[in-house]
Every structure is written in C-alpha cells, then in structure tokens.
N, C-alpha and C positions, 0 to 999 in steps of 0.2 A: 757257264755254270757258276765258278767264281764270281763272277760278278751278279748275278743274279742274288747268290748267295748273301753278298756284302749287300746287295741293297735290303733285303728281306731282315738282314741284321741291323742295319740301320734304323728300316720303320719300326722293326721290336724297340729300338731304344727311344725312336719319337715317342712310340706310344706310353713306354713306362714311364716318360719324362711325363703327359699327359696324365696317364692314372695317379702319379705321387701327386702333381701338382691338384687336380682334381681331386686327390683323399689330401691334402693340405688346406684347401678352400671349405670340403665338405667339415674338417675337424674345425677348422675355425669358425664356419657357421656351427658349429654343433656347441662351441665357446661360447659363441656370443645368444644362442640361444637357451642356452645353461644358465648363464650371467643375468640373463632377461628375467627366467624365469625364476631364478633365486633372489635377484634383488627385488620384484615387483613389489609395489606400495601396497599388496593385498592377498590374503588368502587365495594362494592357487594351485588346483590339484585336476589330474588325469585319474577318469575314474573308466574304469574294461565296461563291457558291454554289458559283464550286472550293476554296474554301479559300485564295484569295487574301486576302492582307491591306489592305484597303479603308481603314484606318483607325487612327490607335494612338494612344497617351496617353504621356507621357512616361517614367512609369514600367516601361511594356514597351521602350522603346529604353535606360532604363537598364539593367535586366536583361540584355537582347540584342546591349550595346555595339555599338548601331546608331542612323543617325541617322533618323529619321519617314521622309525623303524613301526612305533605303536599304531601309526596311521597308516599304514602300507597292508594292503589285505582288507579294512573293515569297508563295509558299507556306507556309503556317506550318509544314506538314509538315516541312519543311527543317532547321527549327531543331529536331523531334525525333531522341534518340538511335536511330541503326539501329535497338538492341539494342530500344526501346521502343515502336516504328514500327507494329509489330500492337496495341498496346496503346491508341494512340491512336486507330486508326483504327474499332477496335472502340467506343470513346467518342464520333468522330466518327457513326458510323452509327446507333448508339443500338441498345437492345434493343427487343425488335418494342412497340408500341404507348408509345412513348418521343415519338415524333414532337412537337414543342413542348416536351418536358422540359427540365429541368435534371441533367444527368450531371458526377459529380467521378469524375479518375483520379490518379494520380500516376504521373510519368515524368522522365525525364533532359532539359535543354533545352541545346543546344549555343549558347553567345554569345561570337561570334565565335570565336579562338585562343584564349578562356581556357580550363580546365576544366569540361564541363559539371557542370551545380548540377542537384540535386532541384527539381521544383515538385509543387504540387498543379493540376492544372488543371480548371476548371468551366467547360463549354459549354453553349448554351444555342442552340437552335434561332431564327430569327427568320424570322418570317409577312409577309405583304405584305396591303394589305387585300383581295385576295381569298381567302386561304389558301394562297398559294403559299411556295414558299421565296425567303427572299430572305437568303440565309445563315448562319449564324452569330456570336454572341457568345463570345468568350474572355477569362476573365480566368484570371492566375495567378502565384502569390505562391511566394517562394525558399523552400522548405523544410530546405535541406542542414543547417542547423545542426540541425534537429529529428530528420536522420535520422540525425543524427553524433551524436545523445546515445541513441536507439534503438538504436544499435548499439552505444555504447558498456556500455548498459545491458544488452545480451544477454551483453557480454564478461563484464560485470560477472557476472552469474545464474550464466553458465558458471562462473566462478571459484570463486562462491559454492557453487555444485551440488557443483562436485570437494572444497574445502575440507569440506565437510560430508559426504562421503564418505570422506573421509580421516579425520577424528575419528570417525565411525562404525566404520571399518576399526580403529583403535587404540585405541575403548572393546573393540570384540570381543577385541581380542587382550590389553587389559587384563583383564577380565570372564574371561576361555578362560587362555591360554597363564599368566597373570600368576597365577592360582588353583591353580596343581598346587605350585610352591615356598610358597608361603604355606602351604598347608595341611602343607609340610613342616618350613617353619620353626615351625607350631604342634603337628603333632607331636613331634620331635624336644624343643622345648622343654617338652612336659608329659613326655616319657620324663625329661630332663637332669632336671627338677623331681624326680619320682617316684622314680626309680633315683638318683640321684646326689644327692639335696637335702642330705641331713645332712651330705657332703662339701663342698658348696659355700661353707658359711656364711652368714651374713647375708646379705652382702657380696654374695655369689655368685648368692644364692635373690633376691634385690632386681634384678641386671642380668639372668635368666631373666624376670620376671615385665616386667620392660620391654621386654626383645624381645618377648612375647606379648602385649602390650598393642599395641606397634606393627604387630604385623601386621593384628592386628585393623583398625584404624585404617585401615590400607593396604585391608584388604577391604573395609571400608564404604567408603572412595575411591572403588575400582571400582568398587566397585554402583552407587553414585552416578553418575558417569562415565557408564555403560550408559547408565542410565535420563535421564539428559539426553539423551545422542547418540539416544536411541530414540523423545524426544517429537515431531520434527516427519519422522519417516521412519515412523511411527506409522501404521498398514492399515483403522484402525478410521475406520468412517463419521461423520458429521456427522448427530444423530438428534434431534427435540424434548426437549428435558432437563427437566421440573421440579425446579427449586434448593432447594425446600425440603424435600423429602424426599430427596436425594440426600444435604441437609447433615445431615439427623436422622439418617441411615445412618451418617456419618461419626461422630456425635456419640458413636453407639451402641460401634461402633467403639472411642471412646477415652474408654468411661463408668471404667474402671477408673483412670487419672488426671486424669481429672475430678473422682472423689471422693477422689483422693491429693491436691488441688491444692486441697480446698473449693472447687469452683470453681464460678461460676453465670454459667450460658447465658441469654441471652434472641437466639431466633432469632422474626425477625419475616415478614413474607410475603416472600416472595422470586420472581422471573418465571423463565418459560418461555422455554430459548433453545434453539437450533438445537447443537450441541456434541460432543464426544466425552465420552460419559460417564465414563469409568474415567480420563480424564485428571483431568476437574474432579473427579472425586472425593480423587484423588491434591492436585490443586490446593486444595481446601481442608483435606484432611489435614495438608500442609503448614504452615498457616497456624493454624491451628486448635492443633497442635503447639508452634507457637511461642509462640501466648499464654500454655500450658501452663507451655510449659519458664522460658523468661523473664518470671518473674513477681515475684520478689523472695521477700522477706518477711510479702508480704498474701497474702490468697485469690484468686481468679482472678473478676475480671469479665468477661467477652466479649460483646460485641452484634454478631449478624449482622443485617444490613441493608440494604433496595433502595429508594432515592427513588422515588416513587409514579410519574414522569413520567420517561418516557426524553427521549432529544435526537436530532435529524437530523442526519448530519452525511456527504457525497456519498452522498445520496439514500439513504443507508442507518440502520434505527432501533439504537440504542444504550440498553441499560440499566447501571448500576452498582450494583456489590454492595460494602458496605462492612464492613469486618471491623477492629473496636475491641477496644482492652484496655487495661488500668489495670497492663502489666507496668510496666520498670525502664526501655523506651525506648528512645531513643537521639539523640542530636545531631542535625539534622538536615541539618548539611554532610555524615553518611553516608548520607544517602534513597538513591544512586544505589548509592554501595558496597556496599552489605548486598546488591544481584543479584547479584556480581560472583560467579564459579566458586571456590570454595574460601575465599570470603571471612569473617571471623571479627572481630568485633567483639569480643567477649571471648579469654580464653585455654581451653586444652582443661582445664586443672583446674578452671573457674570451672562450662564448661556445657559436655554433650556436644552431640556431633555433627558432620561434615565439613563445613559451610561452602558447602552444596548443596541444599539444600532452596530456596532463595529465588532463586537460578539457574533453579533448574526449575519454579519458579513462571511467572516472567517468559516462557521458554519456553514454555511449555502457552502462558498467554494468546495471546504473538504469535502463535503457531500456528494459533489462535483469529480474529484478526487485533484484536484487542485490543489494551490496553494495563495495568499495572498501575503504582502510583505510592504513594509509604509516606510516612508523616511520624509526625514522635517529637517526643516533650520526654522529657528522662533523669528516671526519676522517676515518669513520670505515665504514661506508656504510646503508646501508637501505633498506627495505624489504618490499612489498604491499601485502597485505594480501585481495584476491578478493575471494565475500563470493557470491555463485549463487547458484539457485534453482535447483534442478535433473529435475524437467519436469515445464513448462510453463504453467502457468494455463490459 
C-alpha cells in the first residue's frame, strides 16, 4: 500500500512538472504571440461576432488616431467610408463557400477628423474549437499613397493618349493638307526650269534646282513623320514571326545595294517571336540600310545574330537580335542621339536621308515592348542590340 502510494505521488509530481512546463511553453507562446501582434507593420484588430472591436495592436490606433481603450467596444463598421459601407460588408459576409477564408478589399477608413486614407483590408474568419464563429480577424495597411500615384498614372496615360493623338492629327495633315503645295512648288519649279531655263542663267537654274531639292526633302520629312505617328496606333495583330526568313526577305529586298556596296551578309539562326510582321520587317530594313549607307570606303560586312539562350525578366522570356557592321560608326556619347526625330549625325551632303529611320526603329521596338540600344567606335563600325519578348502579353 506504501508503495503504491509513493508511486501514485510520484506521477502527481511527473505530472505537475508536465502542466508547469506545459503553462510555461503555453505563456511563452502567448509572449510571442502578443509581440507579433503589437509589433506588426499594420493595423491589426479582433473584432466578436458583431463586429465589435475586441482587441487592437498599436498600429491600428495609429492609423485610426485612437487610443486601444477608444477602440475597444466600437464597431469597426464605423470607421468605414459610407460611400464604401456595401463594399465592406460584402467582404465581411464572404462569398458562399468562403466560410473560414481569407478575403482582401480595398476601401476608404475614416480616423478620427483627419481625412480618410485608402486601405487594403484582409479578413479572415475565426472558428472556436467546436466550429463555431468566434469572430473575425482584420488587418490593414494605408494604401493612399499607392492610390495617389495610380491615379496620377492614369492622368499621366490620359496625357500621353491625347499627345499622341495630336501628332497623329498633325502627321495626317502633314502627309494630306502639306502634299498639294509641295507638289506645286515642284511643279512650277520643273515648268520655271523647262520654259524659262536659258533665261535664268546659271545663277538662276542653281536656286530652281534648290528649291526642288528642298521640297523633296520636305516630302520625305512627311512621309517619315506618318510612318512614326502610325507605328504604335498601327491595327495589325501580334502573329508567331520567324526572324529568319522575314530577314532573307528583307535582304532580298535590298540585293541591288547589296551588290552596289560589295557587301557580305552572314545571317545566322534567328527565334520565333510573337510580333507585328510588316513592322519588324520595316524594323530591320531600317537597320539593314544603315549598314548599307554608312559604310565608308570598305565593302560592307554585316552579321545578323540571336544569343542561343534568352533571359527572364517579370516572368516574361526575352530574346536578342544583334545587328553588326564594320561601317564609319560613331562616338559613343551619341548611342542615345542617333533615336532622336530628325536626328543627323553627319551633314545632308555627306549621306542621304531625314534623320528618321532610327526614331522608328526605337518606336516599332517599344511598341513591341522591347527595347533597342547601339554602340559605335568611329572607324570600326556599330552594332544594335534589339532585346524583345517571345510572346506579347
């Protein structure tokens, strides 16, 4: 009996050694979940089965310019905007089989006299151990500044939308309105040439042939002009492209100064992208052109080329096509300038052409959502390096 006894006083002690240790683990999670809850980076509060507020953390009474004891009892409802009232409560109630979820809305939070601010707010049902409700979780974080650059980002689009309607409006009326006197000023000036020449003299036949050259000039402007305003308000779909035979098209295209230039191609494999064909085709006409025209006094070498391995970059794949030559070049404090609209790096006697080709380069790409990027040594030639998406989102 004694010893029965001794043993039966012994497990009482295993066991109180068990429950102290057991209410020493359970205190100190009740620590660290105190600590969690007061230091979180966000408004966060326990609200009872009405939506009373049962409980808050520091940072919901800094938001709510209230103090714990003021917040303790009211409705959280209170603190939402009228205007956002249905909005919440559709979040409180959850959609059907939501029941224990986690739902995020965003809505207006009135704290105190200040101005209400944006929040995001995430709720979260909470169970009791039988399954019952035992209220609610809320936390939520000040959004206003994210919704004040979202908005300022629409202003911004809208601006950008009109502006790019407005140079579309005044490439048209370039291109239209701007083409009936030019075509007069080159009439007229082959009539003054033809009927009046032997009268006009040297002199005379020298300032005819520069007005005619100028208008010229002036038309290629235009046309040029169009065809930028026209790259990103452009109707044509986004189709699987193969780059290699798009660029042997192009090559074909411009086989006649190809053999004016001696010039020698080495096109090597090239990927399949998602694209507007007739842009990129224009897109490496372009380029393709330039190795052409700016070549110097050698034969023309060009390599088109794609690095075997594309890159990730927001979750989207990217390949690069790289387009070399062994032309005249350029410094490369003007890598940026040479996009620029009507930009010219030489003079019009030296090499033709407006100053627009490499503008509407840059264009296509972005439109693209791309990017394109050039580097020179004067001399030795220069290379563009066009960086575009595998599929269009």
């Amino acid at each position: 009996m004694v010893r029965e006894l001794r043993a039966l006083i012994h497990d009482l002690q295993a066991r109180k050694e068990q429950i102290g240790r057991a209410r020493g683990g359970l205190e100190k999670s009740e620590k660290v979940y105190r600590e969690l809850f007061d230091f979180a980076p966000f408004g966060y509060l326990w609200l009872d089965e009405r939506g009373a507020i049962v409980m808050t953390n520091p940072v919901a009474c800094d938001l709510l310019l209230m103090t714990g004891p003021e917040l303790i009892g009211q409705e959280f409802s209170r603190f939402i905007h009228r205007a956002d009232l249905e909005s919440y409560w559709a979040l409180a109630r959850g959609p059907a089989g939501a029941k224990g979820g986690r739902r995020t809305g965003e809505m207006r939070l009135l704290a105190g006299k200040a101005a209400p601010f944006y929040a995001r707010v995430d709720l979260l049902d909470v169970t009791d151990d039988r399954g019952g409700s035992d209220g609610f979780r809320v936390a939520f974080t000040d959004i206003s500044a994210q919704k004040a650059n979202e908005e300022n980002l629409k202003k911004y689009t809208a601006k950008l939308e009109r502006s790019n309607q407005e140079l579309q409006d005044f490439a048209f009326i370039a291109s239209h309105d701007l083409n009936e006197p030019l075509r007069k000023i080159e009439a007229f000036g082959d009539r003054l040439q033809s009927r009046c020449g032997p009268g006009l003299g040297q002199e005379g036949l020298e300032y005819v042939q520069r007005m005619r050259a100028a208008a010229q000039r002036l038309r290629d402007m235009t046309r040029g002009l169009l065809e930028y305003s026209r790259v990103c308000s452009a109707r044509g779909g986004f189709v699987p492209v193969a780059l290699e035979p798009l660029v042997r098209g192009v090559l074909s295209d411009l086989e006649w100064q190809i053999e004016k230039n001696e010039a020698r191609v080495i096109l090597e494999e090239l990927p399949t992208l998602e694209a507007d064909p007739d842009q990129l085709r224009r897109l490496f006409q372009n380029l393709i052109s330039n190795a052409l025209k700016f070549h110097g006094n050698k034969p023309v070498r060009l390599r088109i080329s794609s690095p075997t391995d594309g890159f990730i970059e927001n979750e989207s794949e990217y390949r690069q096509i790289i387009v070399e030559d062994n032309g005249i070049g350029f410094e490369d404090a003007h890598a940026e300038r040479i996009f620029r609209l009507f930009e010219r790096l030489h003079g019009r006697g030296a090499y033709e052409g407006t100053g627009m080709g490499l503008a509407i380069c840059r264009r296509i790409v972005e439109r693209h959502g791309g990017s394109i990027a050039a580097r020179g040594l004067p001399g030795k030639g220069a290379d563009f390096t066009i960086t575009l998406p595998v599929k269009q989102v």
